[in-house]
C-alpha positions in Angstrom: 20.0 -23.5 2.2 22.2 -20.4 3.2 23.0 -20.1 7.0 21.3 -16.4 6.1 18.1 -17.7 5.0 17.9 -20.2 8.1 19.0 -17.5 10.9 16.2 -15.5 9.3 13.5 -18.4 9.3 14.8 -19.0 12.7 13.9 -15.1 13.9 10.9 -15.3 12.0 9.9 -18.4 13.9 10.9 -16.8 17.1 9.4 -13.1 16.7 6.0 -14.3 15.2 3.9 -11.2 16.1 6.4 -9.2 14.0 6.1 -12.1 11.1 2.3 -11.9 11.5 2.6 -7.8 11.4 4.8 -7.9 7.9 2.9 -10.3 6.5 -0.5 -8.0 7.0 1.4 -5.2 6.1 2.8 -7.0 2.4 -0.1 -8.6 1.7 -2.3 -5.8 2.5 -0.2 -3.7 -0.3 -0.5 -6.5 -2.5 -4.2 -6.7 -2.0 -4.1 -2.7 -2.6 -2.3 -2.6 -5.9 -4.2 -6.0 -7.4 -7.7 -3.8 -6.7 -6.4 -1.5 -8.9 -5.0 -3.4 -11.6 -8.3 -5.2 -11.6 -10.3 -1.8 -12.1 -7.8 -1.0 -15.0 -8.2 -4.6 -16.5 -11.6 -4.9 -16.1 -12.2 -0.8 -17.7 -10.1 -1.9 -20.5 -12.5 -4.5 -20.9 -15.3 -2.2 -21.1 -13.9 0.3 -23.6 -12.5 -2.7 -25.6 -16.0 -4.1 -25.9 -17.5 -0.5 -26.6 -15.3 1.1 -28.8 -13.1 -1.6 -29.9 -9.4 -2.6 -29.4 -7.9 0.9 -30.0 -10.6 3.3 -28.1 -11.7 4.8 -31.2 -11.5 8.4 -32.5 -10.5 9.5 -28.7 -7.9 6.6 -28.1 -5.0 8.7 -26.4 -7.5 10.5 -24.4 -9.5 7.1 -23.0 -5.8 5.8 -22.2 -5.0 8.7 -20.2 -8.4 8.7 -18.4 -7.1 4.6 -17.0 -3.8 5.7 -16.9 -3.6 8.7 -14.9 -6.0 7.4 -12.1 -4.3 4.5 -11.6 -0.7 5.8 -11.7 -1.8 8.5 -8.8 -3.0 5.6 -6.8 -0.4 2.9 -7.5 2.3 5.4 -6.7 0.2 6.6 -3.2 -0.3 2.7 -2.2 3.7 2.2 -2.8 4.7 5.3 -0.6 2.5 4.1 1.8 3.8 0.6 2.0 7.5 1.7 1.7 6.6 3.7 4.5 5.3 0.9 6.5 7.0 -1.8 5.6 10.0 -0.3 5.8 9.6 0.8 9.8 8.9 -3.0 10.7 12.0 -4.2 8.9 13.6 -1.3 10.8 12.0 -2.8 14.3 13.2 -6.1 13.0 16.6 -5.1 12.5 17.0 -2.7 15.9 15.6 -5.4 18.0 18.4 -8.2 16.5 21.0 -5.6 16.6 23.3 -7.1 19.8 22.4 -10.4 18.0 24.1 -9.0 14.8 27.0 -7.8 17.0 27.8 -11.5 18.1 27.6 -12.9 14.8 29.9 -10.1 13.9 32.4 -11.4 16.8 32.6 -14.9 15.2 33.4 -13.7 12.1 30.3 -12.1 10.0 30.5 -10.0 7.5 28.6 -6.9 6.6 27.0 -8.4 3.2 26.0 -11.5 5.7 24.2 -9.4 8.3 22.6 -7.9 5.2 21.3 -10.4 3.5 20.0 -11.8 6.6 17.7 -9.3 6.3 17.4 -9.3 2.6 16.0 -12.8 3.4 13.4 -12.5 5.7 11.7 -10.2 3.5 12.1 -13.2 0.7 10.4 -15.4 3.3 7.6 -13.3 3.9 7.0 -12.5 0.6 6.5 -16.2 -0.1 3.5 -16.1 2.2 2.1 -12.6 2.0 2.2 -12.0 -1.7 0.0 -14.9 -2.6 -2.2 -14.4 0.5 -2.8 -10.3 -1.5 -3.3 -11.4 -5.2 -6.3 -13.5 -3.3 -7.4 -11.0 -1.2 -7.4 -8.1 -4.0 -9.0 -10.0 -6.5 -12.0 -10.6 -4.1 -11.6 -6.8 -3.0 -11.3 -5.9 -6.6 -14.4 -8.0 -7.5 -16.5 -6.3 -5.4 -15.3 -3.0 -6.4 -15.9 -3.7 -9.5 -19.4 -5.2 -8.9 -20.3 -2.4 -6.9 -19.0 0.2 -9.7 -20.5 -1.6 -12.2 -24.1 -0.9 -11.1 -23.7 2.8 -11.2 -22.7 2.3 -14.8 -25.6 0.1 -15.4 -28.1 2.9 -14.0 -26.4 5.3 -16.7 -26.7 2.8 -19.4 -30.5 2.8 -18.5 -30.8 6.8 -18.5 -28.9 6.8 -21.9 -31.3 4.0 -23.7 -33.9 6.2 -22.4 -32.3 9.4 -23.8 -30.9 8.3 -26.9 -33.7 5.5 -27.9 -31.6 3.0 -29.5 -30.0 -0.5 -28.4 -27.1 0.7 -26.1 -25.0 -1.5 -24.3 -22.3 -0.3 -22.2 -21.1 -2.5 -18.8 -18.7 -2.6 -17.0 -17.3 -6.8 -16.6 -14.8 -8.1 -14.2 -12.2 -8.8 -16.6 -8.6 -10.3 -14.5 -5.6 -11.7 -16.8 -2.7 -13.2 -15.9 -0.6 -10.0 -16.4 -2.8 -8.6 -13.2 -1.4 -10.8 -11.1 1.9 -10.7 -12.5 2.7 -7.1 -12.2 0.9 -7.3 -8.8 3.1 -9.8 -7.4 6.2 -8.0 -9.1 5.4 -4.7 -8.0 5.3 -5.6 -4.5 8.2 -7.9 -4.7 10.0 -4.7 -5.7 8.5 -2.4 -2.8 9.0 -5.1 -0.1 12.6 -5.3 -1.7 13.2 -1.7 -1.5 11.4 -1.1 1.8 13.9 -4.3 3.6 17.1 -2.6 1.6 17.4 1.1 3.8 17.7 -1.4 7.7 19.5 -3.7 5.8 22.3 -1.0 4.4 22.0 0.4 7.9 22.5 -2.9 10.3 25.4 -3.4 7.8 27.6 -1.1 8.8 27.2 -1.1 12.7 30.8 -2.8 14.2 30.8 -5.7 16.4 30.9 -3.3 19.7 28.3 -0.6 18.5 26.1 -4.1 18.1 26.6 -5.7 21.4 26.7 -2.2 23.0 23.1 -1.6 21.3 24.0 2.0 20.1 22.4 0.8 16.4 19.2 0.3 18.5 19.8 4.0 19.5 19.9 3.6 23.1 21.6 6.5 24.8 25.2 4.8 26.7 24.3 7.9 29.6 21.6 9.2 31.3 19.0 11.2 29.7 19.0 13.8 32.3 15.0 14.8 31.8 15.4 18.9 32.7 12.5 21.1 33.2 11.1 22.5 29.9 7.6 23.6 28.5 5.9 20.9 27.8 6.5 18.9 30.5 5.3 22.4 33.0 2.1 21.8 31.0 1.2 18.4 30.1 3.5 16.8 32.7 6.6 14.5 32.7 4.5 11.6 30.8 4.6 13.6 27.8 8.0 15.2 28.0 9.3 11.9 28.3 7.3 10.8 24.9 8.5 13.9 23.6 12.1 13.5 24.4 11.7 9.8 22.7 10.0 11.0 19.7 13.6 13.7 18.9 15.9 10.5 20.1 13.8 8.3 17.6 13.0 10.5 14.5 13.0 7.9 11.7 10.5 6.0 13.7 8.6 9.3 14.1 8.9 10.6 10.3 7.9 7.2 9.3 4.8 7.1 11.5 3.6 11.0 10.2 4.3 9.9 6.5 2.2 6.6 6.9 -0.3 8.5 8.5 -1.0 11.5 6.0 -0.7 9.0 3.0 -3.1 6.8 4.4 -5.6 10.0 5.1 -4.8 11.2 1.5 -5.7 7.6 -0.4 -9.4 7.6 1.7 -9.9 11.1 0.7 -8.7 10.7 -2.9 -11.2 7.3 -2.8 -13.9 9.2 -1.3 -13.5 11.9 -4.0 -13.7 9.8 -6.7 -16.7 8.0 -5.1 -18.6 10.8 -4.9 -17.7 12.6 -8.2 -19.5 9.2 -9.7 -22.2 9.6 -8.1 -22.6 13.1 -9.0 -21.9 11.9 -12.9 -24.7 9.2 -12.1 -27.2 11.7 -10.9 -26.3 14.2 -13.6 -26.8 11.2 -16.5 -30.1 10.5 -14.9 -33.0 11.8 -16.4 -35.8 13.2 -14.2 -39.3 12.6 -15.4 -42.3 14.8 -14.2 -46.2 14.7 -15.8 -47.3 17.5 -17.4 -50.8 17.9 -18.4 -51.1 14.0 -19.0 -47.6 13.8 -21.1 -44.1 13.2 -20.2 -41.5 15.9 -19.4 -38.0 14.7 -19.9 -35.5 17.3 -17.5 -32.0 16.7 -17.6 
């Protein structure tokens, strides 16, 4: 093994509520993007077994329909996790810096003290990866479950309707490719996300490490003068404010994970409900009239 790999094992070992917080955070993307891929799979399933292998008359237009969807989301979960991921390996890196700085004294190099860092996302992608292809195939299963009974409800309005055999379900369906571009997509994000502290821990010099400056910390007083916002909400606040301009990576990072987390529940919601509006709109509501049956729609 690599002296990289072990010093990263070693910090991993040492800093385990930052291992336990990227392993949520990878396998919590992992379990994210297999839900999804287990929606697409299992609706592919469903059309499949409808219409046949290529969708029909309307086959472009029932690939877009999974496509689209699931693109939109896929592409919100991996700015989210980038996002996330990304700030812990940049806490990771910051709080190793002076460390970096010695190795750098005894003769590291740059790639070294990068692929240290290269490695510890390796080494948690070992654990969280599998630990989000298990967890998003149950999350995915009760999605699925749970969507599928909406779709059964419809199936009954339309027998009703139509008054012929109609069968039209939706299955949990999971392959082999699900998993695999699961686990490969969020190899690549947790790759990407570990790559930007990496670069950036690279190319600190053996002073600005021991001296801490990569970790930003100011080498003179912050001299806290009298402003706005601390005449109004006090020096507890001006001081938060003053660290929120010293740190605004940290800060941009935060805001970003924040308003794509808020967008994917109220993209989720929307969908959600827009189902149940098409469920209620497929549903047929009977009323007696005079002793027969009135069918409204």
């Amino acid at each position: 093994m690599k002296i990289t790999a072990q010093l990263a094992l070693s910090q991993m070992k040492v800093n385990k509520k930052r291992t336990i917080a990227g392993i949520f955070a990878i396998a919590l993307a992992t379990s994210l993007i297999t839900t999804v891929m287990c929606f697409v799979t299992s609706a592919n399933k469903m059309l499949t077994d409808f219409l046949g292998s290529d969708y029909g008359e309307y086959g472009g237009a029932y690939t877009l329909m999974l496509a689209i969807p699931a693109l939109i989301l896929g592409l919100l979960i991996a700015a989210m996790s980038i996002t996330v991921i990304s700030n812990i390996f940049s806490a990771s890196a910051n709080k190793r810096i002076q460390e970096f700085g010695i190795l750098k004294c005894v003769g590291a190099t740059g790639r070294q003290i990068r692929a240290s860092v290269v490695y510890e996302s390796l080494w948690l992608s070992l654990t969280a990866i599998p630990l989000g292809l298990i967890a998003g195939t149950i999350l995915g299963y009760i999605s699925v479950k749970f969507t599928g009974h909406f779709i059964s409800n419809i199936n009954d309005a339309a027998k009703e309707i139509i008054m012929r055999p109609f069968t039209f379900s939706l299955p949990f369906h999971i392959s082999v490719w699900t998993y695999l571009f699961a686990g490969v997509f969020s190899f690549c994000i947790v790759l990407f996300s570990a790559y930007r502290p990496a670069k950036k821990v690279g190319r600190f010099t053996a002073i600005q490490c021991v001296k801490g400056i990569g970790a930003g910390t100011a080498l003179k007083e912050i001299q806290v003068k009298d402003s706005v916002i601390q005449k109004i909400f006090g020096c507890e606040t001006a001081i938060a404010y003053k660290n929120m301009k010293r740190n605004k990576y940290g800060y941009r990072a935060t805001i970003r994970a924040l308003s794509l987390g808020i967008l994917l529940f109220l993209l989720t919601g929307g969908l959600s409900g827009q189902a149940k509006e098409f469920q209620e709109w497929m549903t047929p509501k009977i009323k007696r009239n005079d002793g027969g049956l009135l069918f409204q729609l």
